[in-house]
N, C-alpha and C positions, 0 to 999 in steps of 0.2 A: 264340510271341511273345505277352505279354501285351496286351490290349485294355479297357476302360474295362469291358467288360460283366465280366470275372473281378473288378472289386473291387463290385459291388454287392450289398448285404447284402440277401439272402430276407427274413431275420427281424430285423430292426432289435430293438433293447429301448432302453429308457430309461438300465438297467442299466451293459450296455453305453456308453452316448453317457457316464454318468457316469463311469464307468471309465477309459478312452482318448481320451474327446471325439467332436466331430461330425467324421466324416468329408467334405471339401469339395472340391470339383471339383477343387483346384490340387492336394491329396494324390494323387490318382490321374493325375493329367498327369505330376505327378513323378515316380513309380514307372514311368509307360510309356514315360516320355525317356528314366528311366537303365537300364530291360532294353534298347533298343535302342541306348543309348548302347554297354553293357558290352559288345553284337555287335561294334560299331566296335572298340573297347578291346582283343578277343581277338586282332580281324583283325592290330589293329598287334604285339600278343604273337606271332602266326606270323610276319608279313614280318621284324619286324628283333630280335627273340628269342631266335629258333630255332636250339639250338648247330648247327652248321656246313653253316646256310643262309646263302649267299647271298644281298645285298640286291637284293631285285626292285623295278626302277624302273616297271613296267608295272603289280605288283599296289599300288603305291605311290603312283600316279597316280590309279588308280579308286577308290584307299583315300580319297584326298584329298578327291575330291569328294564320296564319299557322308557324309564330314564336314562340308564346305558346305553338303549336299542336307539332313541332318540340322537342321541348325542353322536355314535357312529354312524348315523346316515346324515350327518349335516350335509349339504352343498359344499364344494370346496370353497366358494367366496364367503362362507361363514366359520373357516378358521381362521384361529387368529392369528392374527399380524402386524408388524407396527406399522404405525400411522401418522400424518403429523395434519391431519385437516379432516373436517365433519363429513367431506365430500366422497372421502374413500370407502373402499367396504372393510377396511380393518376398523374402522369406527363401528359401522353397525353391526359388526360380528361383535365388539365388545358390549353395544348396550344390547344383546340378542344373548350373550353367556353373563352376563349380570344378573339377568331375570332368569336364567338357566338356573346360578347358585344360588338365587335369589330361594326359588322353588325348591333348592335342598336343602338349603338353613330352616325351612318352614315343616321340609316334610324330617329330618333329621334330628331337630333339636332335643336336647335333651330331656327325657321327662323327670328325669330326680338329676341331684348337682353332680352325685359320684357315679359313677356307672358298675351297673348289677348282673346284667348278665350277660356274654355271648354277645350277643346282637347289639346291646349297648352301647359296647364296648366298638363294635363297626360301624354302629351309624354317628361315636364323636368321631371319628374317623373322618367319616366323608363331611359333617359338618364344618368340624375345622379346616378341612383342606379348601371348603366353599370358603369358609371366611378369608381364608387366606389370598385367595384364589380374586376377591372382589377388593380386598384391599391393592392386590396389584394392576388389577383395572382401573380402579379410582386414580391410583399412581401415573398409569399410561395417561390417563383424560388431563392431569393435573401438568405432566411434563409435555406437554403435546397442544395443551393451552388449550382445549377441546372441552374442557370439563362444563361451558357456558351453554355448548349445545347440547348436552345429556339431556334423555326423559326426564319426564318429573318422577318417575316409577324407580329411578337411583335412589330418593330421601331412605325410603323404607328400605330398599337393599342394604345402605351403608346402615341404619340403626343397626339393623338383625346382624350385620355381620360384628360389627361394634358390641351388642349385646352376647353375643355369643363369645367374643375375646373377655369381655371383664366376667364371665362365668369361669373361662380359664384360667384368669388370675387368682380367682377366687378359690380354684380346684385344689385340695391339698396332696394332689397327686400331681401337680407341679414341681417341675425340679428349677432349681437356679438357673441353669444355665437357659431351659428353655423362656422363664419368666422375661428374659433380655429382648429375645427376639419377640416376644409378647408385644412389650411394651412400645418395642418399636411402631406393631401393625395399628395398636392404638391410637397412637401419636397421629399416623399417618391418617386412620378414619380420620381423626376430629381434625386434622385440617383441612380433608376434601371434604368435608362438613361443611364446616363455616364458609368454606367459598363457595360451594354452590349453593348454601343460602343465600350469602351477598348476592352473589350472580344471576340467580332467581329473581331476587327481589328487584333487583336494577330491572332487567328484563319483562316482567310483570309491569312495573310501575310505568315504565315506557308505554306499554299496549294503549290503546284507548279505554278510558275509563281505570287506568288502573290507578292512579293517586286515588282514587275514591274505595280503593275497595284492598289498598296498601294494610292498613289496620286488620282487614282480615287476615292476609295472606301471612305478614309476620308471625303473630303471632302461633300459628299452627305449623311452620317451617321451623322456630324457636323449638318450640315444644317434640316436634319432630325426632330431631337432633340431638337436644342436649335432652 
């Protein structure tokens, strides 16, 4: 497990800071929340992944928590807060809780459309509240004009969270009123969609070698997405 002591630099240079910038506290809080996030992340890859495992409600339960216990000992410069530039730590707190819901939309989703029992019935719960939860980060990145610098590791967050909204349209335990604000959260994915495909794609095609390698990167961003 990584520790605050493995990112600190012996031999600093000027060179360097000019190069990549000054490394800040919030950089290295970020890197140590998502190796121990990515622990969590694997756990849910074994319990409900694993071809022809069985869902374990026991390793499912401690999984649960140690998501909660995660979550209350973040650093304070990984809560969130507004931001209007890639350089603060309310940015990486947001791409650091993206991949936070990211990990609950995966471990939470629903295994049938209607929900059956108890527990079901708790984990649309916390899935939706992720969904909802990553469409208002997308929204922050988008009003904040930030959304250019996001990970590439947002494509799949915003699907799964998108995926999981047109399930609840779908739900027939949908009521009217909430189908509105649905439709809203929708709307809102597939526009921080489409732009940080464009914006991807600009950025990619700038790098060296990337007009050459534009035909791959589209069409898997496309597919991605829509």
């Amino acid at each position: 497990m990584l520790t605050e002591e493995d990112f600190r630099d012996q031999h600093p240079s000027s060179v360097q800071a000019e190069l990549v910038g000054t490394q800040e506290a919030y950089h290295v809080s970020y890197f140590v929340e998502l190796v121990r996030l990515a622990f969590l992340l694997g756990r849910v890859l074994s319990i409900g992944y694993t071809p022809g495992r069985a869902w374990d409600d026991e390793a499912s339960k401690l999984l649960a928590a140690d998501f909660q216990q995660w979550q209350c000992a973040l650093p304070l410069d990984m809560f969130q807060r507004p931001f209007k530039h890639s350089t603060e730590p309310g940015f990486w707190a947001c791409m650091l809780h993206l991949s936070y819901h990211n990990a609950l939309i995966l471990f939470c989703r629903p295994r049938t459309i209607e929900s059956v029992t108890r527990q079901d019935s708790e984990r649309d719960i916390t899935v939706r509240s992720s969904s909802d939860a990553v469409t208002r980060l997308a929204e922050d990145l988008l009003s904040s004009d930030t959304l250019r610098y996001a990970q590439v590791h947002i494509i799949p967050t915003l699907f799964g969270a998108l995926s999981i909204h047109s399930l609840i349209i779908g739900s027939r335990q949908l009521v009217a009123i909430g189908a509105l604000s649905v439709v809203r959260h929708v709307e809102s994915h597939v526009v921080a969609s489409r732009s940080l495909v464009a914006q991807l794609l600009v950025y990619q095609i700038k790098r060296p070698y990337g007009p050459a390698r534009a035909h791959l990167i589209l069409p898997a961003m496309v597919w991605t997405v829509y």
